[in-house]
C-alpha positions as CSV (number, residue, x, y, z in Angstrom):
1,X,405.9,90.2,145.2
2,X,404.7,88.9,148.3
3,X,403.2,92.2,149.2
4,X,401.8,92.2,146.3
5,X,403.2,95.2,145.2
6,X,404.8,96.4,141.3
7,X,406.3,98.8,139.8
8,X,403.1,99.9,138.3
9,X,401.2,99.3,141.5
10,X,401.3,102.0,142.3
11,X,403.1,104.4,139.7
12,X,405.8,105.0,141.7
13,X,408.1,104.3,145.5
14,X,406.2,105.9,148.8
15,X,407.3,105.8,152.5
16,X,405.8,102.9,154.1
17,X,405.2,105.0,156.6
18,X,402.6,107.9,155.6
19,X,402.2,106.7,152.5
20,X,403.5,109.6,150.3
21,X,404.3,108.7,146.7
22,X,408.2,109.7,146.5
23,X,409.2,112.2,144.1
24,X,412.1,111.3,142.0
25,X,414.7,113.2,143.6
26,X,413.8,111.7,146.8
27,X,414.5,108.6,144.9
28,X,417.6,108.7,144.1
29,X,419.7,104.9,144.7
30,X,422.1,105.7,147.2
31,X,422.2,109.4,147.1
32,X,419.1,110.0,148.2
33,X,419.2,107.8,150.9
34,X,422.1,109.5,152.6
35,X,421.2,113.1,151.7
36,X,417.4,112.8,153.6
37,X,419.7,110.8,156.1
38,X,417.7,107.8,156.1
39,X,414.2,109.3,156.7
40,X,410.9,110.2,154.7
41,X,411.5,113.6,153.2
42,X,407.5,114.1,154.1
43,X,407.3,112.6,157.7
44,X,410.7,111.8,158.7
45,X,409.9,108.7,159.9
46,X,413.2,106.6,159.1
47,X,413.6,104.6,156.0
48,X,415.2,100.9,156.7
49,X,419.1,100.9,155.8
50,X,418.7,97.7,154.0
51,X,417.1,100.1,151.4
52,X,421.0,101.3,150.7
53,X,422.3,98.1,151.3
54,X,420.3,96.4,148.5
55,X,421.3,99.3,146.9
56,X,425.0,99.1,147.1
57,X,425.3,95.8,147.2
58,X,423.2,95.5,143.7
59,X,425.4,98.1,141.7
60,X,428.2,96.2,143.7
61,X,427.5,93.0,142.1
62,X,426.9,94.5,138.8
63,X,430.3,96.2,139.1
64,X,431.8,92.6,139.4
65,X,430.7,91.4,136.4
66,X,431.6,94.0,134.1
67,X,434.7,93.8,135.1
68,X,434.9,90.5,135.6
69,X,433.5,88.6,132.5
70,X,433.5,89.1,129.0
71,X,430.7,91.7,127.3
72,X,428.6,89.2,125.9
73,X,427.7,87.6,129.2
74,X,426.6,91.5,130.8
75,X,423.0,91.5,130.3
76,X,422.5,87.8,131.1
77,X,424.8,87.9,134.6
78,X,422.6,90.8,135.5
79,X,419.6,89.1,135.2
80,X,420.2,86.5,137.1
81,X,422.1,89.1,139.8
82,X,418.5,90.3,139.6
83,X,416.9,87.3,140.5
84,X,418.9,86.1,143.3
85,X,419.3,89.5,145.0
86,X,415.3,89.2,145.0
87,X,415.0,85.6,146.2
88,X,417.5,85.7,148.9
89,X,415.8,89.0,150.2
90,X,412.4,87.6,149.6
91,X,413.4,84.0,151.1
92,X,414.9,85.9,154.8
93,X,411.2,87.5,155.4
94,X,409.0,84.9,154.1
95,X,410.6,81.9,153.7
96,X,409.4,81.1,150.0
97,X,410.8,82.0,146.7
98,X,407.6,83.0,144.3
99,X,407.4,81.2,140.7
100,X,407.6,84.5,139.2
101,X,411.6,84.2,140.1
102,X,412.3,80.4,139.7
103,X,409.8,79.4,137.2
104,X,410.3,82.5,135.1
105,X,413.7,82.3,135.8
106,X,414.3,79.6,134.4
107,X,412.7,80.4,131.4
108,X,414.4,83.5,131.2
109,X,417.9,81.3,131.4
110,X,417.0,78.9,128.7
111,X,415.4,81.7,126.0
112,X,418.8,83.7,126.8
113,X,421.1,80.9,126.6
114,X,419.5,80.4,123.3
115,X,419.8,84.2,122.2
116,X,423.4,83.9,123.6
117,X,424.9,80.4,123.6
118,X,428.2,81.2,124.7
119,X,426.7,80.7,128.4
120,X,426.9,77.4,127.8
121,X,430.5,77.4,126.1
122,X,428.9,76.6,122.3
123,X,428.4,78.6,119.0
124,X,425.1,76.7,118.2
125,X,421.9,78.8,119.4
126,X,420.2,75.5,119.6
127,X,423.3,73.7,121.8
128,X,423.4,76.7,123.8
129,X,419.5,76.1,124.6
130,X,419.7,72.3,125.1
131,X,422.5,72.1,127.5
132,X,420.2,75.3,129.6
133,X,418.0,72.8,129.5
134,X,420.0,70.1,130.8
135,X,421.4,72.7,133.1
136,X,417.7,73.4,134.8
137,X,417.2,69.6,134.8
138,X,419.8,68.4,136.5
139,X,419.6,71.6,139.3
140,X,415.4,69.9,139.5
141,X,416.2,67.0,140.2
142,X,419.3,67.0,142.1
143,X,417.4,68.9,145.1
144,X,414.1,67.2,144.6
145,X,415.9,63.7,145.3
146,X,417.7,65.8,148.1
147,X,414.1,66.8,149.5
148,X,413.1,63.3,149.2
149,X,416.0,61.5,151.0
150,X,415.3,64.4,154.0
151,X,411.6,63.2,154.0
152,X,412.8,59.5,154.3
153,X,415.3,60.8,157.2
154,X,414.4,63.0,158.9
155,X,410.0,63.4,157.8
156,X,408.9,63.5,161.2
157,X,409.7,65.5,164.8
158,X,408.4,64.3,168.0
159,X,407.3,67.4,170.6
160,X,406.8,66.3,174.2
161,X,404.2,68.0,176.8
162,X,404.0,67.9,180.6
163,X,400.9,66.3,181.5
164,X,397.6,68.3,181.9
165,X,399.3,70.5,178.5
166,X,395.8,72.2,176.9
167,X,395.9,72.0,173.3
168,X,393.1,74.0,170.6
169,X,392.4,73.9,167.2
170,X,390.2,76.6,165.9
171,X,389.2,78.0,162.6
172,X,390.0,81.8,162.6
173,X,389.5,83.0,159.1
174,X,391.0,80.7,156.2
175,X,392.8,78.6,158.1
176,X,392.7,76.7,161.6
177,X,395.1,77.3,164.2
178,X,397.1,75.1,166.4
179,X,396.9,76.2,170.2
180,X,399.6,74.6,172.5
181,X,400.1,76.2,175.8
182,X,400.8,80.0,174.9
183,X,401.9,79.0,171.2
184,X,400.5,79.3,168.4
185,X,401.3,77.4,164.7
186,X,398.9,78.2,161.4
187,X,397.4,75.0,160.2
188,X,399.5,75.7,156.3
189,X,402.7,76.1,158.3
190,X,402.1,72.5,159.7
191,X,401.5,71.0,156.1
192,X,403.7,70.6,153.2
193,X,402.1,68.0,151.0
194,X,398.9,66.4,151.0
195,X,400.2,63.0,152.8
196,X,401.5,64.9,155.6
197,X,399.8,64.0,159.1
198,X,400.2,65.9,162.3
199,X,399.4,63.2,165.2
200,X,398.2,64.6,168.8
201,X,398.7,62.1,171.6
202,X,395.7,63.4,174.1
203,X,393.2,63.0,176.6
204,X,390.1,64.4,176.8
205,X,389.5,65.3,173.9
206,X,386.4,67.5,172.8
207,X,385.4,68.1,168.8
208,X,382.9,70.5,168.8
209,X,382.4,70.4,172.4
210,X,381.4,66.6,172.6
211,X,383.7,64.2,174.1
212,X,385.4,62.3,172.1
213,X,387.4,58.6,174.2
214,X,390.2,58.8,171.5
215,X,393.8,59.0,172.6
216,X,395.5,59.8,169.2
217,X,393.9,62.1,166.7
218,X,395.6,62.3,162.9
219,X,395.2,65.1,161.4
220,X,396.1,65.8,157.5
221,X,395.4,69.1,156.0
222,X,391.9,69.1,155.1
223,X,391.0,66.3,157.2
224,X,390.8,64.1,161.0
225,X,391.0,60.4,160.9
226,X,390.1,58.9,164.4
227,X,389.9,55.3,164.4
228,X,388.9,54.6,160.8
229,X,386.5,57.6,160.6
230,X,387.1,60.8,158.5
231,X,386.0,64.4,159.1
232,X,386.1,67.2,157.2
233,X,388.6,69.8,159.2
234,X,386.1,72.4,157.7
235,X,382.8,70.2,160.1
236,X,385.5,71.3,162.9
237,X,384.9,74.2,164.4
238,X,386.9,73.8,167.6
239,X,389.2,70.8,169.1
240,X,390.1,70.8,173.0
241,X,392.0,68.6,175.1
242,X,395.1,68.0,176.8
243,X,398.1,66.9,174.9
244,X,401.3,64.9,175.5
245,X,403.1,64.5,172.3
246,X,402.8,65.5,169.0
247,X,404.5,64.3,166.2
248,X,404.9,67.1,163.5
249,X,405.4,66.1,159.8
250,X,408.4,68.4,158.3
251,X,410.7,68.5,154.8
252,X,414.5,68.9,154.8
253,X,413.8,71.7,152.3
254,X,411.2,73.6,150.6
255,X,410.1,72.8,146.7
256,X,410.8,76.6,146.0
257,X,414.6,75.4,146.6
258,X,414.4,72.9,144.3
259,X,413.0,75.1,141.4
260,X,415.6,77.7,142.6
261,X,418.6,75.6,141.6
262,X,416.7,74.7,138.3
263,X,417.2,78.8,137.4
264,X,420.5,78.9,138.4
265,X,421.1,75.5,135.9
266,X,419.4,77.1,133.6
267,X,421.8,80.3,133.3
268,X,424.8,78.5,134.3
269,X,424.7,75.0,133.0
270,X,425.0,71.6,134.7
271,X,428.6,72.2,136.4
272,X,427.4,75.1,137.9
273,X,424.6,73.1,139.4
274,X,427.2,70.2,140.7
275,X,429.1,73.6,142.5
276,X,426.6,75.4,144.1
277,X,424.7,72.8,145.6
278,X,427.5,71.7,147.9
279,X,428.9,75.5,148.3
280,X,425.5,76.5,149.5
281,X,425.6,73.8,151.9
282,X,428.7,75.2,153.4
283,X,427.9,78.7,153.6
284,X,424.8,77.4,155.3
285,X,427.0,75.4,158.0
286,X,429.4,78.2,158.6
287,X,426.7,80.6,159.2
288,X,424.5,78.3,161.2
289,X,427.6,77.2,163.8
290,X,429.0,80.9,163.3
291,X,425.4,82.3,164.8
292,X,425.4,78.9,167.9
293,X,429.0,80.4,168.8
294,X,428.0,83.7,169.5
295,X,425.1,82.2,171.3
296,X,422.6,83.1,168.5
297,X,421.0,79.5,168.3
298,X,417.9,81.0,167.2
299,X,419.3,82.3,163.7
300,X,419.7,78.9,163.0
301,X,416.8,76.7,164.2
302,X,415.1,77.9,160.8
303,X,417.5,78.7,157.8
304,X,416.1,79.7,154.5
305,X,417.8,77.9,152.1
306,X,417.6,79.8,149.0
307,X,420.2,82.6,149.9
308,X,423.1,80.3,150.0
309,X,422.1,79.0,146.9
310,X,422.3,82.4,145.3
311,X,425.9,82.5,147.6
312,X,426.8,79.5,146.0
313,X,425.7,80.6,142.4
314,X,427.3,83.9,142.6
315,X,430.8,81.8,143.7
316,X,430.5,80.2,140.6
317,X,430.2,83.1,138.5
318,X,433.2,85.1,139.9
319,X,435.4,81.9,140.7
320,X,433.8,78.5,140.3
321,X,435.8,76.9,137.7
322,X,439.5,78.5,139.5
323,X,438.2,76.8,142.6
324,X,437.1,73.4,141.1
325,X,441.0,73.5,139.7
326,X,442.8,73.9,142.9
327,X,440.2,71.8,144.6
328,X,441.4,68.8,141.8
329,X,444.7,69.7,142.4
330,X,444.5,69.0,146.0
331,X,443.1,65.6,145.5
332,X,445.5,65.1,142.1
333,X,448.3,66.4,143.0
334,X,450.4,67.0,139.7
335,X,454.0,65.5,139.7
């Protein structure tokens, strides 16, 4: 999806490398894979294992839950398989989760829990629909006001320069670019919301090659604000200087989360919601201190969020409500 890419578009797979549309018996799942032995039957260039992976671990998961659940739940448990296999895969390259998956996923969950209310532990088509409702609500809001409280905590990161530290800001196609030293940051990556503001702490500053005596410049996405006056970022053609702090605007999580957990709601009801959230947050913390002590600090200074969300909704699916029983028996014991 990000690719923007389909089924249709074009008819059929072709190596990313030469471009050769694949001919079905290339295109075997798994099979084919391991009989070309991972490369392009055209140019034998290799293919990426995490084609077979997805692969395996897809009819894997679908495995699971025909022999784990009862028959009417199949087809909707393999939809939402479906969905969060893409998301997390989507979410570890890009770091989004398109609307096509969480908006249309949760309409997908509440039209399904409609056509098969036992989802939501009812006989009533109508029941069955309300509580998917209720299900995607409660997933919405529970993360937004989870993204909100993050703002409120933690909205802001200072970064510190040496002195004599030359910064740039240049339009280069679309979007300008933040220059700092030998980085680089795009201008959208900076921004989240419209109140957002990025605030350089300079000297010498030059806007469009005139000097300008300001020592702070803030900066919001479209606009700079330097001592009461606004200009349009797009009047900007290039920003110089030297630069001792910045103080960066950033979100505890991204809004594609939050519309995320609303799918998962919307398949698997409310409870499900009040499980994953806090079993995605520890598969997130194992992972994250798992990667610092083997000295990969760098696989967790930026997690996507979304994958252990799909973790955390596929734990409730194969053992959520056996967990939440030993969990209450812990903290009840029975005498």
């Amino acid at each position: 999806m990000p690719r923007d890419l389909a089924v249709n578009k074009p008819e059929r797979s072709f190596c990313p490398n030469c471009k050769t549309q694949i001919k079905w018996y290339h295109n075997l799942p798994i099979v084919s894979w391991l009989w070309l032995r991972g490369k392009c039957g055209y140019c034998g260039v290799p293919i990426s294992s995490r084609y077979l992976g997805v692969e395996l671990l897809t009819g894997a998961l679908f495995l699971a839950v025909f022999l784990k659940v009862e028959p009417v739940f199949y087809l909707p448990y393999w939809i939402l398989i479906s969905l969060l296999l893409v998301a997390t895969f989507i979410d570890f390259d890009f770091f989004i989760i398109p609307d096509e998956i969480t908006l249309g996923g949760t309409a997908a969950g509440v039209i399904l829990c409609g056509i098969f209310p036992a989802l939501m532990g009812t006989d009533s088509h109508w029941l069955g629909l309300l509580w998917s409702v209720v299900g995607a609500a409660t997933g919405y809001f529970l993360l937004w006001g989870v993204v909100e409280l993050g703002k409120l905590a933690f909205g802001k990161k200072k970064l510190i320069f040496p002195p004599d530290t030359e910064f740039s800001i240049e339009q280069t196609g679309d979007q300008p670019v933040l220059r700092v030293g030998e980085e680089s940051m795009p201008w959208e990556d900076l921004f989240a919301r419209e109140s957002d503001r990025l605030i350089l702490t300079v000297e010498n500053a030059r806007l469009n090659e005139k000097r300008n005596a300001a020592r702070e410049l803030v900066f919001f996405y479209d606009r700079l604000e330097v001592g009461g006056e606004k200009t349009a970022l797009a009047d900007l053609k290039k920003i110089t200087g030297q630069v001792s702090q910045i103080i960066v605007p950033r979100e505890a999580m991204g809004f594609g989360d939050v519309k995320f957990i609303a799918a998962i709601g919307a398949f698997l009801g409310w409870q499900a919601v009040l499980f994953t959230v806090p079993m995605a947050a520890v598969f997130g913390s194992i992972i994250g201190l798992g990667a610092m002590v083997i000295g990969r600090r760098e696989w967790s200074s930026k997690i996507p969020f979304g994958p252990y969300l799909a973790l955390g909704a596929l734990a409730w699916i194969f053992a959520g409500p056996e967990l939440v029983r030993w969990y209450a028996g812990l903290l009840v014991p029975a005498y």
